[in-house]
N, C-alpha and C positions, 0 to 999 in steps of 0.2 A: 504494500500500500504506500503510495506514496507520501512525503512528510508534508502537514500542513505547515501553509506557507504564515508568515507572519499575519500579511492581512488578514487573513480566515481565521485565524487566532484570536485578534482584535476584535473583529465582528462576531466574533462565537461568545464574548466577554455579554455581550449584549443578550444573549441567547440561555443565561444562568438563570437559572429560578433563586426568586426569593423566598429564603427559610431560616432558620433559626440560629443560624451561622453570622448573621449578620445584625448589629446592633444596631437600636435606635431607630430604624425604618416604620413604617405602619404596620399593625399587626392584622390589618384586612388586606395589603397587600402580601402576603402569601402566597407562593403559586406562581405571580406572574411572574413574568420574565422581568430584567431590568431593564430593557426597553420598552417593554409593556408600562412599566410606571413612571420610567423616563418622559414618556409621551403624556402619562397625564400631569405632566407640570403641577405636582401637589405643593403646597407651602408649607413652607419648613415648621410653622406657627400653627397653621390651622388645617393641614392635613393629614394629620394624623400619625405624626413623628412620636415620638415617646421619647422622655429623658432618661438618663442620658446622651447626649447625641452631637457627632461632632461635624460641622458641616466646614467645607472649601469656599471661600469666595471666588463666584466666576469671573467677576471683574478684576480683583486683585491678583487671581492666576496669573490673566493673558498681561498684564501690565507687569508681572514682574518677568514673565516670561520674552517680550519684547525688549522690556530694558536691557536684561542680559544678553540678550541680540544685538542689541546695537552696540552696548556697550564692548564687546568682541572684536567686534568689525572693526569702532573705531581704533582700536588700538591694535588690532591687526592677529587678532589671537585665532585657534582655534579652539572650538571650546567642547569638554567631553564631561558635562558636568557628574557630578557620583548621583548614581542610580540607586544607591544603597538607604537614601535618604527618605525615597518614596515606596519602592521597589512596586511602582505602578505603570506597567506596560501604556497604561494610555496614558502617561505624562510623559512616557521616556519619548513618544511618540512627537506629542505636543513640542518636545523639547528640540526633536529632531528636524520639525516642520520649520523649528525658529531658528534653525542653522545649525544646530551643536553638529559636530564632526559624529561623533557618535557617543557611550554611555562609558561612564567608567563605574566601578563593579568594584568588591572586597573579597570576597570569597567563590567558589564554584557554582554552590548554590543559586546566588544572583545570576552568574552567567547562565545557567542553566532557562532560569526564567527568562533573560533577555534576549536570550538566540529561542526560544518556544516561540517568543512576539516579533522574529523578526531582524533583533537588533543586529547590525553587517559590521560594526565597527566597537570591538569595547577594549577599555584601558583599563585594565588589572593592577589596580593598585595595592600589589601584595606580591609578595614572594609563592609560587606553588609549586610544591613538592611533594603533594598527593599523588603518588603514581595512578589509581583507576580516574584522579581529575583531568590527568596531565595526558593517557588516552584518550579522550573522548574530546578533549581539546584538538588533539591530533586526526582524529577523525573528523572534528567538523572541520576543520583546517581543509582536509582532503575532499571531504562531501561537496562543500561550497565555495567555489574560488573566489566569491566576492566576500566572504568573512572574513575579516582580520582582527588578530586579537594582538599586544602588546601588556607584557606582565613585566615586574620588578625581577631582577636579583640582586643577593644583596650578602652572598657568600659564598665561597667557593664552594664550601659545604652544599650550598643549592644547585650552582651548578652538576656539580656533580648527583645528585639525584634529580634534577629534570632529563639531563643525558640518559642517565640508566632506564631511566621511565619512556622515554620516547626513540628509545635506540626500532630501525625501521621505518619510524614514522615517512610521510612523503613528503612533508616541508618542513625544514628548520621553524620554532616557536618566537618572533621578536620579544627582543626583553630589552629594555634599558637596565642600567647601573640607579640602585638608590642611593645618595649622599644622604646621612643621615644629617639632623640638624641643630646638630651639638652633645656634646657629651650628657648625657643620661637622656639624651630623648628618644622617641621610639624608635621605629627598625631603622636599618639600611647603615650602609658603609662609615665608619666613622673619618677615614683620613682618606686623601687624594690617592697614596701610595695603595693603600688597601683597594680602594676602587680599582685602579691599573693592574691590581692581583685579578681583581672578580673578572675585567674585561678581558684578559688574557686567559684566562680561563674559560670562559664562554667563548672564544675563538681558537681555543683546542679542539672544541667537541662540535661534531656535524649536525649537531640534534636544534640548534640554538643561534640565532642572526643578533648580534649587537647593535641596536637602530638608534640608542640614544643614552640620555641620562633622566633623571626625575628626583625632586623631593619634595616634603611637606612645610613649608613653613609655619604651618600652624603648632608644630613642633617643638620651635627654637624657644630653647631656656628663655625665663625674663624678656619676652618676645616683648620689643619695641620695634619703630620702626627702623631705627640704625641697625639692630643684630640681624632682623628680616632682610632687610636690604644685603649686609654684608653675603648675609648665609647664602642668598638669592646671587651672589655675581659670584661667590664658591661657585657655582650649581651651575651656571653659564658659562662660567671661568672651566671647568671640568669639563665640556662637550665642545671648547675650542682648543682645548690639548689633544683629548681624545682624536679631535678630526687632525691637527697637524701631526699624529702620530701614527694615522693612518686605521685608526681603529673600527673606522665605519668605513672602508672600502667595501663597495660594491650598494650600498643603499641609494636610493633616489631621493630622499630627505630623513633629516636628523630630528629625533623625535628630542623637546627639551617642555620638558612637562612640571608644574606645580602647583599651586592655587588651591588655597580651601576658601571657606569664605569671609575670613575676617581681615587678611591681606592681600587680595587680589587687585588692589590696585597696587601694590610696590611691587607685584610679580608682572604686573601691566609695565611698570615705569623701566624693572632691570630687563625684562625680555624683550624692550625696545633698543636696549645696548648692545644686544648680539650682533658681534661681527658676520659680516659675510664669512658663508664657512663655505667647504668645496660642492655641498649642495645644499637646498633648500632646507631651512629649519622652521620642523611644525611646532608652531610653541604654543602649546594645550594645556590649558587653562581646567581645572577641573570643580570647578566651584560645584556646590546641590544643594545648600540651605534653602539659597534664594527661590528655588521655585514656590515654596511657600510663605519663604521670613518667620519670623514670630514677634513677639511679644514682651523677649526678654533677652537673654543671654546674645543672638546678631541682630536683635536691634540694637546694642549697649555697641557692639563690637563692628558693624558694618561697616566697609571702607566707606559708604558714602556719606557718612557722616565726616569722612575726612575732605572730602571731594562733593559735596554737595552739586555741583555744577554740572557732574552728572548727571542726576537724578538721584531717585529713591527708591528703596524696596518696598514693598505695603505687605503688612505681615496679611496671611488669608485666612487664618484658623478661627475659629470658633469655638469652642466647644458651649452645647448649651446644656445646664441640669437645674431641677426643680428643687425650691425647698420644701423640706420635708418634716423640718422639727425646727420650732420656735422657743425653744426653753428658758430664752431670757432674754431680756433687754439687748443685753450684750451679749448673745451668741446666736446662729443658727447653721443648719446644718443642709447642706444639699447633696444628693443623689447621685456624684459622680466624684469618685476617690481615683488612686493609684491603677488600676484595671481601666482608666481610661482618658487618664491625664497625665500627659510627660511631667516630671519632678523630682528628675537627676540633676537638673543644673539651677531652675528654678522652680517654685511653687505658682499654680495659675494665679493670674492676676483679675479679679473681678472687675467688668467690666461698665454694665450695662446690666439693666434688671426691666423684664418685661410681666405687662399688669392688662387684663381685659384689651389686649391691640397696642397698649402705648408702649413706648421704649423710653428712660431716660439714663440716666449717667447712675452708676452703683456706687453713688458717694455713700461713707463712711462704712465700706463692707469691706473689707482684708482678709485672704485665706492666711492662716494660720498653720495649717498642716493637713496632712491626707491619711485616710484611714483606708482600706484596701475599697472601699463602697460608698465613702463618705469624706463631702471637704469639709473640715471645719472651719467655721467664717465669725472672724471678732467683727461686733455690729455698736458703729455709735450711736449718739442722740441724730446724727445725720441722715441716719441707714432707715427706710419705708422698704419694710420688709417686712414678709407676708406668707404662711403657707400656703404653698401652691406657685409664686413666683416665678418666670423662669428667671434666671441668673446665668450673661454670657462673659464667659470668659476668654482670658486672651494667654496664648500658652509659650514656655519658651522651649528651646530645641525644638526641631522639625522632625527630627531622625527618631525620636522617642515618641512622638505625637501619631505618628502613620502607625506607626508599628503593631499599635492598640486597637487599630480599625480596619476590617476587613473590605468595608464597602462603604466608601465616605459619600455623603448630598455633596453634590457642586451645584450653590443657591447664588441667586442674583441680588443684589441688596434689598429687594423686595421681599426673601423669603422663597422666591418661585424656584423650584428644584428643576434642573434641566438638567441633570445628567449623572451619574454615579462612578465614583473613581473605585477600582479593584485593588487591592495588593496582596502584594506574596511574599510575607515572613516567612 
Protein backbone atom coordinates (compact mmCIF):
# COMPACT_ATOMS: atom_id res chain seq x y z
CA UNK A 1 0.00 0.00 0.00
CA UNK A 2 1.29 3.00 -0.77
CA UNK A 3 2.58 5.68 2.09
CA UNK A 4 0.05 8.48 2.75
CA UNK A 5 1.21 11.50 1.50
CA UNK A 6 1.56 14.46 3.95
CA UNK A 7 -1.60 16.30 2.59
CA UNK A 8 -3.87 13.34 3.19
CA UNK A 9 -2.57 13.38 6.41
CA UNK A 10 -3.45 16.88 7.09
CA UNK A 11 -6.81 16.51 5.68
CA UNK A 12 -7.46 13.13 7.51
CA UNK A 13 -6.69 15.49 10.94
CA UNK A 14 -10.17 16.87 9.87
CA UNK A 15 -11.79 13.54 9.51
CA UNK A 16 -11.16 12.53 13.70
CA UNK A 17 -14.02 12.09 15.68
CA UNK A 18 -14.65 13.97 18.64
CA UNK A 19 -14.55 11.86 22.14
CA UNK A 20 -13.39 11.91 25.33
CA UNK A 21 -9.64 12.36 24.51
CA UNK A 22 -10.09 15.79 24.13
CA UNK A 23 -10.70 18.41 26.79
CA UNK A 24 -12.89 21.38 27.06
CA UNK A 25 -14.90 20.92 23.67
CA UNK A 26 -18.89 20.53 23.84
CA UNK A 27 -20.11 17.53 25.20
CA UNK A 28 -23.09 17.34 22.57
CA UNK A 29 -20.45 17.44 20.00
CA UNK A 30 -19.40 14.00 20.35
CA UNK A 31 -19.36 11.92 17.24
CA UNK A 32 -18.75 14.46 14.93
CA UNK A 33 -15.83 14.92 13.17
CA UNK A 34 -13.79 18.17 13.76
CA UNK A 35 -14.65 19.56 10.75
CA UNK A 36 -18.07 18.62 11.22
CA UNK A 37 -17.82 21.22 14.37
CA UNK A 38 -15.34 23.39 12.77
CA UNK A 39 -18.12 24.22 10.27
CA UNK A 40 -20.49 25.02 12.98
CA UNK A 41 -18.47 28.03 14.03
CA UNK A 42 -19.61 27.48 17.83
CA UNK A 43 -18.54 30.37 20.41
CA UNK A 44 -16.19 29.76 22.66
CA UNK A 45 -18.68 31.47 25.51
CA UNK A 46 -21.90 30.29 24.42
CA UNK A 47 -21.57 27.08 22.68
CA UNK A 48 -21.04 24.98 24.71
CA UNK A 49 -17.35 24.63 25.72
CA UNK A 50 -16.91 23.48 29.26
CA UNK A 51 -14.13 24.73 31.71
CA UNK A 52 -11.57 24.07 31.62
CA UNK A 53 -10.52 25.03 28.25
CA UNK A 54 -7.66 26.48 26.59
CA UNK A 55 -8.35 28.34 23.20
CA UNK A 56 -5.54 29.92 20.25
CA UNK A 57 -6.01 33.23 19.18
CA UNK A 58 -6.78 33.34 15.30
CA UNK A 59 -5.67 36.74 14.98
CA UNK A 60 -2.73 36.62 17.07
CA UNK A 61 -1.46 33.36 15.34
CA UNK A 62 -1.36 34.75 11.75
CA UNK A 63 0.32 38.08 13.10
CA UNK A 64 2.97 36.52 14.84
CA UNK A 65 3.38 34.04 12.22
CA UNK A 66 3.83 36.82 9.59
CA UNK A 67 6.03 38.96 11.73
CA UNK A 68 8.53 36.19 11.92
CA UNK A 69 8.20 36.03 8.18
CA UNK A 70 9.26 39.13 7.52
CA UNK A 71 11.40 39.49 10.17
CA UNK A 72 13.72 36.59 8.35
CA UNK A 73 13.71 37.82 5.16
CA UNK A 74 14.68 41.06 6.37
CA UNK A 75 17.66 40.08 7.60
CA UNK A 76 18.36 37.52 5.38
CA UNK A 77 17.99 34.21 7.55
CA UNK A 78 16.46 31.18 6.89
CA UNK A 79 14.24 30.07 9.22
CA UNK A 80 13.48 26.22 10.70
CA UNK A 81 11.74 27.36 13.74
CA UNK A 82 11.41 24.14 16.78
CA UNK A 83 8.46 22.18 16.16
CA UNK A 84 8.92 20.64 19.52
CA UNK A 85 7.20 23.67 20.83
CA UNK A 86 3.72 22.82 19.39
CA UNK A 87 4.27 19.43 17.97
CA UNK A 88 1.17 20.52 15.73
CA UNK A 89 1.28 19.37 12.04
CA UNK A 90 -1.00 22.02 11.04
CA UNK A 91 1.04 24.97 12.58
CA UNK A 92 4.26 23.25 11.22
CA UNK A 93 2.31 23.79 8.03
CA UNK A 94 1.18 27.20 8.74
CA UNK A 95 4.61 27.85 9.42
CA UNK A 96 5.88 26.56 6.26
CA UNK A 97 3.29 28.56 4.03
CA UNK A 98 5.00 31.61 5.87
CA UNK A 99 8.59 30.75 4.42
CA UNK A 100 10.37 28.69 7.20
CA UNK A 101 12.96 26.52 5.35
CA UNK A 102 11.49 23.61 7.14
CA UNK A 103 10.85 22.38 11.00
CA UNK A 104 13.58 21.73 13.53
CA UNK A 105 12.65 18.74 15.94
CA UNK A 106 14.43 17.32 19.48
CA UNK A 107 14.05 13.82 19.44
CA UNK A 108 12.94 10.95 16.93
CA UNK A 109 9.60 10.88 18.11
CA UNK A 110 8.91 14.46 16.78
CA UNK A 111 10.56 13.55 13.49
CA UNK A 112 8.49 10.72 13.23
CA UNK A 113 5.25 12.89 13.53
CA UNK A 114 6.75 15.49 11.15
CA UNK A 115 7.67 13.38 8.14
CA UNK A 116 3.67 11.31 8.99
CA UNK A 117 2.47 15.24 7.98
CA UNK A 118 4.75 15.70 5.23
CA UNK A 119 7.53 17.63 6.70
CA UNK A 120 10.79 17.45 3.58
CA UNK A 121 13.05 19.52 5.46
CA UNK A 122 13.92 19.03 9.55
CA UNK A 123 16.91 20.24 11.67
CA UNK A 124 17.68 17.99 14.48
CA UNK A 125 18.76 19.76 17.12
CA UNK A 126 20.23 16.94 19.05
CA UNK A 127 22.93 14.49 18.97
CA UNK A 128 21.34 10.74 17.61
CA UNK A 129 22.72 7.63 18.49
CA UNK A 130 19.66 5.42 18.77
CA UNK A 131 20.72 2.88 16.26
CA UNK A 132 16.69 1.57 15.30
CA UNK A 133 16.24 5.87 15.09
CA UNK A 134 19.24 6.30 13.00
CA UNK A 135 17.76 3.38 10.45
CA UNK A 136 14.79 4.59 9.67
CA UNK A 137 16.20 7.99 9.30
CA UNK A 138 18.24 6.12 6.79
CA UNK A 139 15.41 4.71 5.13
CA UNK A 140 13.44 7.76 4.78
CA UNK A 141 16.62 9.22 3.51
CA UNK A 142 16.55 6.54 0.73
CA UNK A 143 12.51 6.34 0.31
CA UNK A 144 12.31 10.13 -0.49
CA UNK A 145 14.95 12.08 -2.30
CA UNK A 146 13.22 15.30 -1.56
CA UNK A 147 13.73 14.66 2.51
CA UNK A 148 16.56 16.18 4.03
CA UNK A 149 17.37 15.81 7.51
CA UNK A 150 20.46 17.75 9.33
CA UNK A 151 21.25 16.53 13.07
CA UNK A 152 24.15 17.68 15.64
CA UNK A 153 27.29 15.90 16.60
CA UNK A 154 28.82 16.74 19.34
CA UNK A 155 31.53 13.74 20.12
CA UNK A 156 33.55 11.51 18.76
CA UNK A 157 31.82 9.03 20.84
CA UNK A 158 28.74 9.96 18.47
CA UNK A 159 30.30 9.76 15.74
CA UNK A 160 31.38 6.61 16.10
CA UNK A 161 27.98 5.12 16.82
CA UNK A 162 25.91 6.88 14.15
CA UNK A 163 28.75 5.15 11.64
CA UNK A 164 28.03 1.79 13.31
CA UNK A 165 24.33 2.23 13.02
CA UNK A 166 24.17 3.36 9.56
CA UNK A 167 27.07 1.24 8.09
CA UNK A 168 25.07 0.30 4.36
CA UNK A 169 22.84 2.99 4.42
CA UNK A 170 22.41 4.65 0.61
CA UNK A 171 23.33 8.26 1.66
CA UNK A 172 25.65 9.75 4.16
CA UNK A 173 23.37 11.40 7.30
CA UNK A 174 24.27 15.72 7.25
CA UNK A 175 25.33 16.75 10.72
CA UNK A 176 26.83 19.87 11.64
CA UNK A 177 29.41 20.20 14.75
CA UNK A 178 27.60 21.66 18.10
CA UNK A 179 29.80 24.46 20.00
CA UNK A 180 28.71 24.33 23.02
CA UNK A 181 28.01 27.79 24.98
CA UNK A 182 30.38 27.83 27.60
CA UNK A 183 31.48 25.87 30.30
CA UNK A 184 28.69 24.14 32.39
CA UNK A 185 26.17 24.65 29.79
CA UNK A 186 24.36 22.15 27.87
CA UNK A 187 25.52 19.75 25.03
CA UNK A 188 27.95 20.20 22.35
CA UNK A 189 31.78 20.62 21.85
CA UNK A 190 33.36 22.65 24.56
CA UNK A 191 36.72 24.06 22.66
CA UNK A 192 37.41 24.88 18.88
CA UNK A 193 40.26 22.09 19.09
CA UNK A 194 37.70 19.45 20.30
CA UNK A 195 35.36 20.59 17.47
CA UNK A 196 38.37 19.83 14.73
CA UNK A 197 38.41 16.24 16.71
CA UNK A 198 34.49 15.66 16.10
CA UNK A 199 35.00 17.18 12.39
CA UNK A 200 37.63 14.95 11.46
CA UNK A 201 36.00 12.21 12.79
CA UNK A 202 32.82 12.53 10.95
CA UNK A 203 35.15 12.76 7.72
CA UNK A 204 36.71 9.39 8.41
CA UNK A 205 33.47 7.44 8.33
CA UNK A 206 31.33 7.10 4.90
CA UNK A 207 28.18 6.84 6.85
CA UNK A 208 28.04 10.82 7.65
CA UNK A 209 28.45 14.51 5.35
CA UNK A 210 29.80 17.49 7.48
CA UNK A 211 27.47 20.49 6.17
CA UNK A 212 28.14 22.93 8.81
CA UNK A 213 28.26 24.05 12.46
CA UNK A 214 25.39 25.12 15.10
CA UNK A 215 24.75 26.21 18.71
CA UNK A 216 22.38 27.45 21.26
CA UNK A 217 22.69 30.61 22.64
CA UNK A 218 20.03 30.51 24.85
CA UNK A 219 22.64 28.46 26.74
CA UNK A 220 25.40 30.96 27.55
CA UNK A 221 26.22 31.26 31.29
CA UNK A 222 25.18 34.82 32.68
CA UNK A 223 23.67 35.33 29.10
CA UNK A 224 23.86 39.17 28.20
CA UNK A 225 24.14 40.41 25.26
CA UNK A 226 28.18 40.89 25.14
CA UNK A 227 28.64 36.99 26.19
CA UNK A 228 25.68 36.17 23.30
CA UNK A 229 27.31 38.05 20.84
CA UNK A 230 30.96 36.84 21.73
CA UNK A 231 29.74 33.04 21.89
CA UNK A 232 27.65 33.90 18.56
CA UNK A 233 31.15 35.15 16.26
CA UNK A 234 32.93 31.72 18.21
CA UNK A 235 30.11 29.92 16.27
CA UNK A 236 30.70 31.91 12.82
CA UNK A 237 34.38 32.24 13.66
CA UNK A 238 34.34 28.07 13.63
CA UNK A 239 32.46 27.48 10.13
CA UNK A 240 35.10 30.12 8.58
CA UNK A 241 38.13 27.93 9.76
CA UNK A 242 36.30 24.89 9.06
CA UNK A 243 35.74 26.12 5.21
CA UNK A 244 39.41 27.48 4.81
CA UNK A 245 40.49 24.05 6.02
CA UNK A 246 38.62 22.43 3.66
CA UNK A 247 36.39 20.70 5.97
CA UNK A 248 33.18 21.20 3.81
CA UNK A 249 34.57 20.03 0.41
CA UNK A 250 32.03 18.82 -1.74
CA UNK A 251 28.78 20.69 -0.13
CA UNK A 252 26.76 23.26 -2.05
CA UNK A 253 26.02 25.51 1.08
CA UNK A 254 27.36 25.65 4.79
CA UNK A 255 24.79 25.16 7.13
CA UNK A 256 25.54 27.82 10.29
CA UNK A 257 22.41 27.45 12.52
CA UNK A 258 21.33 29.05 16.00
CA UNK A 259 18.47 31.07 17.51
CA UNK A 260 16.17 30.32 20.33
CA UNK A 261 13.81 32.95 21.13
CA UNK A 262 15.01 35.34 23.53
CA UNK A 263 18.34 36.24 21.29
CA UNK A 264 17.41 36.01 17.99
CA UNK A 265 18.12 39.23 17.04
CA UNK A 266 22.15 39.21 18.08
CA UNK A 267 22.18 35.86 16.07
CA UNK A 268 20.40 38.21 13.23
CA UNK A 269 23.19 41.01 13.93
CA UNK A 270 26.55 38.26 14.16
CA UNK A 271 25.00 36.03 11.09
CA UNK A 272 25.04 39.37 9.03
CA UNK A 273 29.01 39.34 9.61
CA UNK A 274 29.77 36.06 7.81
CA UNK A 275 32.34 36.40 5.57
CA UNK A 276 31.93 35.06 2.12
CA UNK A 277 32.90 31.47 2.47
CA UNK A 278 33.64 29.04 -0.78
CA UNK A 279 29.90 28.59 -0.95
CA UNK A 280 26.80 29.72 0.05
CA UNK A 281 25.85 29.95 3.92
CA UNK A 282 22.39 28.89 5.16
CA UNK A 283 22.00 30.75 8.22
CA UNK A 284 18.90 29.15 10.02
CA UNK A 285 17.48 30.79 12.42
CA UNK A 286 15.56 28.28 14.71
CA UNK A 287 13.40 30.33 16.96
CA UNK A 288 9.39 28.22 18.03
CA UNK A 289 8.04 30.38 21.00
CA UNK A 290 6.91 32.90 18.94
CA UNK A 291 4.20 31.00 17.11
CA UNK A 292 2.27 31.53 20.03
CA UNK A 293 4.32 34.11 22.67
CA UNK A 294 2.94 34.03 26.03
CA UNK A 295 2.38 35.99 28.87
CA UNK A 296 5.29 35.65 30.88
CA UNK A 297 8.65 34.38 30.86
CA UNK A 298 9.27 35.69 26.38
CA UNK A 299 7.22 38.36 26.86
CA UNK A 300 10.00 39.45 29.86
CA UNK A 301 12.78 38.10 27.46
CA UNK A 302 11.60 38.87 23.68
CA UNK A 303 14.27 40.52 21.49
CA UNK A 304 11.65 42.84 20.43
CA UNK A 305 11.55 44.58 23.22
CA UNK A 306 15.01 45.29 22.48
CA UNK A 307 14.31 46.22 18.91
CA UNK A 308 10.82 47.53 19.15
CA UNK A 309 11.12 48.82 15.44
CA UNK A 310 10.50 45.80 14.44
CA UNK A 311 7.49 44.90 15.69
CA UNK A 312 5.82 42.72 18.35
CA UNK A 313 4.99 39.23 19.26
CA UNK A 314 1.18 39.02 20.77
CA UNK A 315 1.05 36.21 23.10
CA UNK A 316 -2.20 33.83 21.65
CA UNK A 317 -3.20 31.69 24.71
CA UNK A 318 -5.85 31.65 26.65
CA UNK A 319 -6.76 29.56 28.98
CA UNK A 320 -10.23 29.88 30.32
CA UNK A 321 -11.77 28.04 33.87
CA UNK A 322 -14.78 28.67 36.19
CA UNK A 323 -14.81 29.59 39.65
CA UNK A 324 -15.87 27.03 41.67
CA UNK A 325 -15.55 28.00 45.40
CA UNK A 326 -15.81 31.33 47.13
CA UNK A 327 -14.67 30.72 50.68
CA UNK A 328 -13.73 34.12 51.49
CA UNK A 329 -13.28 37.52 50.88
CA UNK A 330 -9.87 36.92 50.20
CA UNK A 331 -9.69 33.70 48.21
CA UNK A 332 -11.39 31.66 45.48
CA UNK A 333 -10.64 28.94 43.60
CA UNK A 334 -11.05 27.97 39.88
CA UNK A 335 -11.30 24.64 37.82
CA UNK A 336 -8.15 24.54 36.14
CA UNK A 337 -4.68 23.57 38.09
CA UNK A 338 -1.38 21.81 36.83
CA UNK A 339 -3.09 19.18 34.24
CA UNK A 340 -3.70 22.05 32.20
CA UNK A 341 -1.79 25.03 32.95
CA UNK A 342 2.03 25.45 32.16
CA UNK A 343 3.95 26.41 35.72
CA UNK A 344 7.44 25.50 35.27
CA UNK A 345 8.64 28.98 34.65
CA UNK A 346 5.71 30.91 35.67
CA UNK A 347 2.27 30.76 37.46
CA UNK A 348 -0.89 31.95 35.17
CA UNK A 349 -1.44 35.30 35.29
CA UNK A 350 -5.33 36.35 35.65
CA UNK A 351 -6.50 38.20 33.24
CA UNK A 352 -9.95 39.05 32.60
CA UNK A 353 -13.20 37.76 34.23
CA UNK A 354 -16.36 37.11 32.25
CA UNK A 355 -20.15 37.63 33.81
CA UNK A 356 -23.76 37.07 31.95
CA UNK A 357 -21.66 38.28 28.05
CA UNK A 358 -19.42 41.07 29.66
CA UNK A 359 -15.79 40.94 29.95
CA UNK A 360 -13.69 43.27 32.16
CA UNK A 361 -10.09 43.53 33.48
CA UNK A 362 -9.52 40.71 36.72
CA UNK A 363 -8.37 43.52 38.93
CA UNK A 364 -7.31 42.47 42.37
CA UNK A 365 -7.27 38.55 41.46
CA UNK A 366 -3.59 36.87 41.65
CA UNK A 367 -2.85 33.07 41.29
CA UNK A 368 -1.07 32.12 44.18
CA UNK A 369 -0.34 28.54 43.24
CA UNK A 370 -1.62 25.39 41.53
CA UNK A 371 -3.20 22.31 42.95
CA UNK A 372 -3.17 19.37 40.38
CA UNK A 373 -7.32 20.44 39.44
CA UNK A 374 -7.32 23.69 41.01
CA UNK A 375 -5.76 27.59 40.99
CA UNK A 376 -5.78 29.08 43.87
CA UNK A 377 -6.59 32.94 43.45
CA UNK A 378 -5.73 35.74 46.52
CA UNK A 379 -8.90 38.10 45.94
CA UNK A 380 -8.81 41.94 47.04
CA UNK A 381 -11.47 44.52 48.13
CA UNK A 382 -10.99 45.14 44.12
CA UNK A 383 -11.73 41.59 42.82
CA UNK A 384 -16.16 41.06 41.69
CA UNK A 385 -15.97 37.63 41.96
CA UNK A 386 -18.58 35.28 41.74
CA UNK A 387 -19.26 31.54 41.56
CA UNK A 388 -19.62 30.56 38.20
CA UNK A 389 -17.37 33.29 36.62
CA UNK A 390 -15.29 32.56 33.96
CA UNK A 391 -11.70 33.70 34.63
CA UNK A 392 -9.17 34.14 31.53
CA UNK A 393 -5.90 33.73 31.95
CA UNK A 394 -2.74 34.41 30.39
CA UNK A 395 0.19 31.70 30.55
CA UNK A 396 3.90 31.74 30.34
CA UNK A 397 6.05 29.15 28.28
CA UNK A 398 4.52 27.94 25.09
CA UNK A 399 6.27 24.49 25.10
CA UNK A 400 4.59 23.56 28.45
CA UNK A 401 1.07 25.04 27.44
CA UNK A 402 0.49 22.76 24.05
CA UNK A 403 1.64 19.98 25.60
CA UNK A 404 -1.43 19.72 28.01
CA UNK A 405 -3.82 19.87 25.10
CA UNK A 406 -4.72 17.49 22.62
CA UNK A 407 -7.12 19.47 20.57
CA UNK A 408 -6.99 23.38 21.04
CA UNK A 409 -10.25 26.00 19.64
CA UNK A 410 -8.53 28.56 17.23
CA UNK A 411 -11.34 31.41 18.33
CA UNK A 412 -11.57 34.93 16.78
CA UNK A 413 -11.63 37.65 19.22
CA UNK A 414 -15.30 37.25 19.12
CA UNK A 415 -15.35 33.92 20.69
CA UNK A 416 -16.25 32.35 17.11
CA UNK A 417 -14.28 28.81 17.00
CA UNK A 418 -13.16 28.32 13.31
CA UNK A 419 -10.81 25.74 13.52
CA UNK A 420 -9.12 23.17 15.87
CA UNK A 421 -5.25 22.62 16.24
CA UNK A 422 -4.19 18.64 16.87
CA UNK A 423 -0.86 17.74 18.80
CA UNK A 424 1.40 14.95 19.40
CA UNK A 425 3.17 14.48 22.70
Amino acid sequence: MPRETGTEALARLAEERVDHRFKGLPPDAEGLTVAELAAQRRNLFTGGFSTPVLALSAERLEHNLALMETYAERHGLAFAPHGKTSMAPRLFQRQIEHGAWGITLAVPHQVWVARAFGVERIFLANELVDPAALRRVAAELAADPAFRLVCYVDSVRGVELMDAALRGAAHPVDVVVELAAGEGARTGVRTEAECAAVADAVAAVPTLRLVGVAGYEGEVPQADTGRVTAYLRRLTALAADFDKSGRFAGVDEIVVSAGGSAWFDAVADVFAEIPELSVPVLKLLRSGAYVSHDDGHYRRLTPFARVPQEGALEPAFRLWAQVVSRPSPEQAFVNAGKRDAAHDLDLPEAQVVRRDGTERPADGVTVTGLSDQHAWLRTTGDADLEVGDWVGFGLSHPCTSFDKWQLIPLAEADGTVVDYIRTFF
